[in-house]
mmCIF file of the N, C-alpha and C atoms, coordinates in Angstrom:
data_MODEL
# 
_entry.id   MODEL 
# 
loop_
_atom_site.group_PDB 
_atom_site.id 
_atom_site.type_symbol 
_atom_site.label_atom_id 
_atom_site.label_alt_id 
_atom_site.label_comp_id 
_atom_site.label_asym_id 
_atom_site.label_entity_id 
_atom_site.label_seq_id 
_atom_site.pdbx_PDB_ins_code 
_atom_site.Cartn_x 
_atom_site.Cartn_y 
_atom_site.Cartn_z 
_atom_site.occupancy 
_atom_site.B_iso_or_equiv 
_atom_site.pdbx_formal_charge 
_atom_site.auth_seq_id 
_atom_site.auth_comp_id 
_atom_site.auth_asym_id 
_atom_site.auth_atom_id 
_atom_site.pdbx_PDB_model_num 
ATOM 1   N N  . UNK A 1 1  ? 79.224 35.115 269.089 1.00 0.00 ? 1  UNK A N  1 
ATOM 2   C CA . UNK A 1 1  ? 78.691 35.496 270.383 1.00 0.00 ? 1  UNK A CA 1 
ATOM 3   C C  . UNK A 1 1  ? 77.497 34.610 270.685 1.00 0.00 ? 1  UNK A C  1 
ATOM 4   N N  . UNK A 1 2  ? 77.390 34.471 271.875 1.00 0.00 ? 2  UNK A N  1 
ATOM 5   C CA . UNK A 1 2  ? 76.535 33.252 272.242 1.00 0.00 ? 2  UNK A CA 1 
ATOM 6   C C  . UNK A 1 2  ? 75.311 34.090 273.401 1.00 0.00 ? 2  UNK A C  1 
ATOM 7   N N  . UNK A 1 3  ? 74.267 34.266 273.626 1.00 0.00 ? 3  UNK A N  1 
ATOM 8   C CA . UNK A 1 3  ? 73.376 34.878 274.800 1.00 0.00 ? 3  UNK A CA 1 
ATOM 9   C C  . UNK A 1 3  ? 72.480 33.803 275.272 1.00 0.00 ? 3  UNK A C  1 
ATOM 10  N N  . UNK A 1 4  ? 72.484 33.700 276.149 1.00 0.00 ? 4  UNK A N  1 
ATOM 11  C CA . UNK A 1 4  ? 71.082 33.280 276.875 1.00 0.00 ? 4  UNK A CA 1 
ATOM 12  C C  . UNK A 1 4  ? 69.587 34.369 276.978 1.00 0.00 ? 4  UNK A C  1 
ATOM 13  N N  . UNK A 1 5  ? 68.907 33.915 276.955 1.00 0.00 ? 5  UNK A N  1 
ATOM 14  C CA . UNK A 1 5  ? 67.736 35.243 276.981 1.00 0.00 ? 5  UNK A CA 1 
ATOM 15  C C  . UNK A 1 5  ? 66.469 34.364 277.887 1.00 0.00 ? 5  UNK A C  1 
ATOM 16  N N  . UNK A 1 6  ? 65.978 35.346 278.746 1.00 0.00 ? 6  UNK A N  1 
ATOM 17  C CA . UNK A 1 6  ? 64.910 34.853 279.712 1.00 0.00 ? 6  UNK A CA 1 
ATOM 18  C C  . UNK A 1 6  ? 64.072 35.739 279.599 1.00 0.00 ? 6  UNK A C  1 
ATOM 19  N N  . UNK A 1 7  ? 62.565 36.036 279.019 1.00 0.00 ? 7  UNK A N  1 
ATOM 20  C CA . UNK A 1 7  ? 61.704 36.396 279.123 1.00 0.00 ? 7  UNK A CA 1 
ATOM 21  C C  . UNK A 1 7  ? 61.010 36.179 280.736 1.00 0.00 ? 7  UNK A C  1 
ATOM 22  N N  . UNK A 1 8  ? 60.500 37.392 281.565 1.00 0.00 ? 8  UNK A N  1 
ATOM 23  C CA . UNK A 1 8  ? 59.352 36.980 282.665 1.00 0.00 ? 8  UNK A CA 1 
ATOM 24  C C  . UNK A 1 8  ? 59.903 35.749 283.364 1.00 0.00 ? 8  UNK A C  1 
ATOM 25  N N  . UNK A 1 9  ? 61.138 35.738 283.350 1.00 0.00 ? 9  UNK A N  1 
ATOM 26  C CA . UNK A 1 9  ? 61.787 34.030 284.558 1.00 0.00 ? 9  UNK A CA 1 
ATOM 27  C C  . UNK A 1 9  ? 61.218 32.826 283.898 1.00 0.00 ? 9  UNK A C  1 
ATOM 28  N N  . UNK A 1 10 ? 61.336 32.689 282.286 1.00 0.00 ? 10 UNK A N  1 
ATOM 29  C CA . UNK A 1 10 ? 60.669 31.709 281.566 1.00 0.00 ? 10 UNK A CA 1 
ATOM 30  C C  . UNK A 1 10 ? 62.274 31.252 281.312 1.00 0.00 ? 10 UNK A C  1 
ATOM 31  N N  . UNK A 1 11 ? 62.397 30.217 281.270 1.00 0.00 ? 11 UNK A N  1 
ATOM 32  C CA . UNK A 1 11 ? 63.752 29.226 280.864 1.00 0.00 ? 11 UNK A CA 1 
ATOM 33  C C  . UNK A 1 11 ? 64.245 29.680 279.609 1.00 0.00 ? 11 UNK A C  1 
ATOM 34  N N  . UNK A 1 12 ? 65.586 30.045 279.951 1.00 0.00 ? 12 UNK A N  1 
ATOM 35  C CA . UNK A 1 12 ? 66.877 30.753 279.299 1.00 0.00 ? 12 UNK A CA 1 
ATOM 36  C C  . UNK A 1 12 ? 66.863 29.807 278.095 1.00 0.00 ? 12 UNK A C  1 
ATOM 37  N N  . UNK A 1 13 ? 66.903 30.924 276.897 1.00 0.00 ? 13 UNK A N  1 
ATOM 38  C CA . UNK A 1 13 ? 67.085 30.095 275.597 1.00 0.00 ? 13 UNK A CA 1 
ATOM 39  C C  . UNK A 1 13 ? 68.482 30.563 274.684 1.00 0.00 ? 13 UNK A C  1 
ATOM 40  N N  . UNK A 1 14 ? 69.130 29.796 274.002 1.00 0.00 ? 14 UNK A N  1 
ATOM 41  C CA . UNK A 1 14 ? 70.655 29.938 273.668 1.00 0.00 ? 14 UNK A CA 1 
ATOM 42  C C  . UNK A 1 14 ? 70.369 30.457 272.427 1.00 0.00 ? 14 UNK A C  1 
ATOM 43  N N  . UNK A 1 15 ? 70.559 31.844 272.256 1.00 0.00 ? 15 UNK A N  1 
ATOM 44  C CA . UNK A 1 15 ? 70.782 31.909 270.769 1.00 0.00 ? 15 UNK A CA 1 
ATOM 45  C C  . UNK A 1 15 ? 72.081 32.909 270.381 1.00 0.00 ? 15 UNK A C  1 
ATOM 46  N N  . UNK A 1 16 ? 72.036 32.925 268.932 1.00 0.00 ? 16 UNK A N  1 
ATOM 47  C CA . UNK A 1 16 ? 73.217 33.946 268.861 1.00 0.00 ? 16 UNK A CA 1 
ATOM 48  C C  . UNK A 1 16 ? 73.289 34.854 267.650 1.00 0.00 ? 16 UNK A C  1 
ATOM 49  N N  . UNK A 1 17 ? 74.001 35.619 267.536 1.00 0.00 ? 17 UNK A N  1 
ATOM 50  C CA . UNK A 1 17 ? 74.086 36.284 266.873 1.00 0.00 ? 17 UNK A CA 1 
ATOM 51  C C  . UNK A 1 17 ? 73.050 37.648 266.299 1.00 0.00 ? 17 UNK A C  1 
ATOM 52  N N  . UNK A 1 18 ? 72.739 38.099 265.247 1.00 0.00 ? 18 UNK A N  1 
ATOM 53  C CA . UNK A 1 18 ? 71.342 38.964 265.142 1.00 0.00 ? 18 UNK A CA 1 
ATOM 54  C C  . UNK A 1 18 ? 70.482 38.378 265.853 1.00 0.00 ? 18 UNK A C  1 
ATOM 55  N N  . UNK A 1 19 ? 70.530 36.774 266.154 1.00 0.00 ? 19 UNK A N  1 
ATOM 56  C CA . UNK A 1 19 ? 68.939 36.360 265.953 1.00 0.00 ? 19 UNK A CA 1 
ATOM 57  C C  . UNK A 1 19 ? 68.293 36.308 268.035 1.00 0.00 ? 19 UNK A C  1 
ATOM 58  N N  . UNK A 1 20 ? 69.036 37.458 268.218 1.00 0.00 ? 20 UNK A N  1 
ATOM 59  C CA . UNK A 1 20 ? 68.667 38.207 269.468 1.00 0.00 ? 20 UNK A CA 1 
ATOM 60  C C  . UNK A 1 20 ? 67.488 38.703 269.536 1.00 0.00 ? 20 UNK A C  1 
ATOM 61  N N  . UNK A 1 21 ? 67.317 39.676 268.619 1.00 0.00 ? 21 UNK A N  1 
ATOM 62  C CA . UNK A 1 21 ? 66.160 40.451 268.186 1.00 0.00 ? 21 UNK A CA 1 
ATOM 63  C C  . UNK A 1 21 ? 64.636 40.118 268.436 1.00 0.00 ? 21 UNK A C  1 
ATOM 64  N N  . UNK A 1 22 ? 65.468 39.386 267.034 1.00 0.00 ? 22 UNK A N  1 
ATOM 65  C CA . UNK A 1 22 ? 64.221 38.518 266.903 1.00 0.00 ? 22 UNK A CA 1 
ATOM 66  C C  . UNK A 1 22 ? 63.545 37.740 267.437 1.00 0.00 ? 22 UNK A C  1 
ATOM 67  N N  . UNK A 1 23 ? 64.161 36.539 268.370 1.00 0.00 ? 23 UNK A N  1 
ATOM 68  C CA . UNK A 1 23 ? 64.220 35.841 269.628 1.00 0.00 ? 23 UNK A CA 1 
ATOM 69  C C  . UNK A 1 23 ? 63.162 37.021 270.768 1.00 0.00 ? 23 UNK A C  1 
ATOM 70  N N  . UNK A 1 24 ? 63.350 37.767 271.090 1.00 0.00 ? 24 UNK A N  1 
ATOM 71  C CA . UNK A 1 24 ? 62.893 39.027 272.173 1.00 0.00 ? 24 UNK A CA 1 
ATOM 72  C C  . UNK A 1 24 ? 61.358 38.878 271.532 1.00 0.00 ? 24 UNK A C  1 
ATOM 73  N N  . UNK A 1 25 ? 61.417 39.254 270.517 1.00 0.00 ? 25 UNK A N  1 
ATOM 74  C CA . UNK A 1 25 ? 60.150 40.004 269.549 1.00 0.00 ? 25 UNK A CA 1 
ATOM 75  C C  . UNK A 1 25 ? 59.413 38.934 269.817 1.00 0.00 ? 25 UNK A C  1 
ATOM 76  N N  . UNK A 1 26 ? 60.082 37.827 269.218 1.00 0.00 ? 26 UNK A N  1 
ATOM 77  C CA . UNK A 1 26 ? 58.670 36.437 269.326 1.00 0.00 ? 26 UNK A CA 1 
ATOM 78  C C  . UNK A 1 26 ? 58.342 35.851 271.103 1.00 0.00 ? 26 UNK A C  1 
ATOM 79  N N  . UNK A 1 27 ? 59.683 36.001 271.988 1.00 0.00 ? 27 UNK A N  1 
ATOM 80  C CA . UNK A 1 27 ? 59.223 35.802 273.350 1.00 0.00 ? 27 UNK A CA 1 
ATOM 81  C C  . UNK A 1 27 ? 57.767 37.103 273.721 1.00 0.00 ? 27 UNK A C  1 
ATOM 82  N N  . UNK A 1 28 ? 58.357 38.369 273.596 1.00 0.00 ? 28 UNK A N  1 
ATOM 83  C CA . UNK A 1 28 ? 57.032 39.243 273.904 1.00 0.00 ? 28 UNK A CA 1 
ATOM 84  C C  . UNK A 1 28 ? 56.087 39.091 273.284 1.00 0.00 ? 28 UNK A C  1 
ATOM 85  N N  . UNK A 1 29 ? 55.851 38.838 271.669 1.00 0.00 ? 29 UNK A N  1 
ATOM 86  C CA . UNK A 1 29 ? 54.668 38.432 270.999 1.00 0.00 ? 29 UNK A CA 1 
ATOM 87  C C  . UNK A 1 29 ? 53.689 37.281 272.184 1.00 0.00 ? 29 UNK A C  1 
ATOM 88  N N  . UNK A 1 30 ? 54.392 36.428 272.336 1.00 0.00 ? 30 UNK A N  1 
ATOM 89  C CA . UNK A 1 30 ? 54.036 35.165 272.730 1.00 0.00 ? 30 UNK A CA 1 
ATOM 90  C C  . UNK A 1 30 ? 53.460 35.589 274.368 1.00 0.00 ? 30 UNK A C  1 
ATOM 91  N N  . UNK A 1 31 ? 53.762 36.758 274.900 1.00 0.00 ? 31 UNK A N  1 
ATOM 92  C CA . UNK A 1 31 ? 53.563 37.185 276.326 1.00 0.00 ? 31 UNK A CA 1 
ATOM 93  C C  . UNK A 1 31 ? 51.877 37.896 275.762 1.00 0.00 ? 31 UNK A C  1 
ATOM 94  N N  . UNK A 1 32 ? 51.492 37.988 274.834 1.00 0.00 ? 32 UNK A N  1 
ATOM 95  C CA . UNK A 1 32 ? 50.574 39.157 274.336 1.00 0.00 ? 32 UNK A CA 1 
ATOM 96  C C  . UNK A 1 32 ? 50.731 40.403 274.243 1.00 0.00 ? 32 UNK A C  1 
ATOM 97  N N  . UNK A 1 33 ? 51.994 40.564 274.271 1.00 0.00 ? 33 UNK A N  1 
ATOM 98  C CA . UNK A 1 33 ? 51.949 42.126 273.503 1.00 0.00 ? 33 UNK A CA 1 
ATOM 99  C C  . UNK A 1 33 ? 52.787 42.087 272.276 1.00 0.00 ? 33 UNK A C  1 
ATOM 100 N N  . UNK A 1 34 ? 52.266 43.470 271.692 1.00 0.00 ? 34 UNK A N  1 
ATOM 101 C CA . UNK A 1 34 ? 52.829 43.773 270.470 1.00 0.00 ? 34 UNK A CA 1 
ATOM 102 C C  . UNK A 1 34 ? 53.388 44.762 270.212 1.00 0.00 ? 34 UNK A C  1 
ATOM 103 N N  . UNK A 1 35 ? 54.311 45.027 270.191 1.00 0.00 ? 35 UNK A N  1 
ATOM 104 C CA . UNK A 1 35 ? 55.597 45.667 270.041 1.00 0.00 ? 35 UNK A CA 1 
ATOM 105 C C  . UNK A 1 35 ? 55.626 46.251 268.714 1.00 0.00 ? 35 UNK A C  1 
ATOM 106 N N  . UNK A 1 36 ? 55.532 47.173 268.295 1.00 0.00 ? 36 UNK A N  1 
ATOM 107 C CA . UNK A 1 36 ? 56.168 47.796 267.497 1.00 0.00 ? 36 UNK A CA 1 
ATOM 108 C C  . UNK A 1 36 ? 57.601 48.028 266.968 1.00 0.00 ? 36 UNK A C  1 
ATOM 109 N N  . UNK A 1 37 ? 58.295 47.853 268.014 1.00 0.00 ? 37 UNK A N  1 
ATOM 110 C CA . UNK A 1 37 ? 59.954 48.041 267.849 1.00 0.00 ? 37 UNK A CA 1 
ATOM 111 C C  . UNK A 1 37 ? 60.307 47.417 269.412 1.00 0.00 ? 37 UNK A C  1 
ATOM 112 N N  . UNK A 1 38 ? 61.207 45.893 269.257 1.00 0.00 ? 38 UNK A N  1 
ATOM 113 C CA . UNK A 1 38 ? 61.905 45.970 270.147 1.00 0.00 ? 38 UNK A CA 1 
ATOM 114 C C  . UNK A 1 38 ? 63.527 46.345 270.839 1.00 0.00 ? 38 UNK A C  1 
ATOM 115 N N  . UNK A 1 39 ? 64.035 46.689 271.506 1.00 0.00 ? 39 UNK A N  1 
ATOM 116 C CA . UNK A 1 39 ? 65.212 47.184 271.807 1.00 0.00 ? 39 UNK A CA 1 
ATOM 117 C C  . UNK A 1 39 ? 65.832 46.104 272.495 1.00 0.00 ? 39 UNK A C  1 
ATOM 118 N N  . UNK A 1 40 ? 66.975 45.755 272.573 1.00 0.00 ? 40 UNK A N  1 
ATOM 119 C CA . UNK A 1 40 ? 67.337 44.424 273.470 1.00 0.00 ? 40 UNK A CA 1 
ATOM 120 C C  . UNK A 1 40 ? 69.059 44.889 274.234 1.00 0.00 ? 40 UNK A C  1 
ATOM 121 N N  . UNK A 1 41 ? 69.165 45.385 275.337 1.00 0.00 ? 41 UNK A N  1 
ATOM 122 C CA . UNK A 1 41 ? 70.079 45.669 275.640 1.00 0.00 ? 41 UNK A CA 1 
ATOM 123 C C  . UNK A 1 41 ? 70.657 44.253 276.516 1.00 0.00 ? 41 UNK A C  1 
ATOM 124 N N  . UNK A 1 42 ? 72.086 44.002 276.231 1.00 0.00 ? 42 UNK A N  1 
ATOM 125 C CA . UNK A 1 42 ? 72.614 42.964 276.424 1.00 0.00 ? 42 UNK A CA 1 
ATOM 126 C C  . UNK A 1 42 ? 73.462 43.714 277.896 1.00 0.00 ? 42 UNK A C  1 
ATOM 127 N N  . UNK A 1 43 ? 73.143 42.821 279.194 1.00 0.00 ? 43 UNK A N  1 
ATOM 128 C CA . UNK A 1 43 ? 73.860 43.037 280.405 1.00 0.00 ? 43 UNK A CA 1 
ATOM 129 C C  . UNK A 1 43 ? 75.002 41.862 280.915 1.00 0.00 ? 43 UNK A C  1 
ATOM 130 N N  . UNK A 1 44 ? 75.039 41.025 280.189 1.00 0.00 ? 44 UNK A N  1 
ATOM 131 C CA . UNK A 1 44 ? 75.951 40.041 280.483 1.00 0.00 ? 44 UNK A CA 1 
ATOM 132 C C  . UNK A 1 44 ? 75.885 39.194 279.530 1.00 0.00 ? 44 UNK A C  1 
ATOM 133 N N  . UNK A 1 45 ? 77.641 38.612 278.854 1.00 0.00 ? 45 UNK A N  1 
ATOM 134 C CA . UNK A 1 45 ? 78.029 37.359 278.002 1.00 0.00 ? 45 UNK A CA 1 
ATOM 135 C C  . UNK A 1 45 ? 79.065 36.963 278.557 1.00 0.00 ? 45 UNK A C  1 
ATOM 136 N N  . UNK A 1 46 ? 78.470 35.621 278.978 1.00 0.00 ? 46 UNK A N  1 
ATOM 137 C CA . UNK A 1 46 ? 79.155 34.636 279.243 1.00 0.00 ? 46 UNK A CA 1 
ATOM 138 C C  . UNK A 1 46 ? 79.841 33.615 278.557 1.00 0.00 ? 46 UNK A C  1 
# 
């Protein structure tokens, strides 16, 4: 499985597999917040 992911209309990054998650976690880290637990619901694969 392949996703694109866009943080805040920041340029779509290709990743796949688990490394969804994680991907999310370090985009919001990087926004300044800190998350305790992120959730990542997937609305479209293309």
């Amino acid at each position: 499985m392949t996703v694109w992911i866009s943080v805040d209309g920041s340029r779509p990054a290709r990743i796949t597999g688990e490394a969804v998650r994680d991907a999310v976690e370090r985009a919001v880290g990087a926004e300044g917040w800190s998350p305790v637990r992120v959730e990542v619901a997937i609305l479209d694969v293309v």
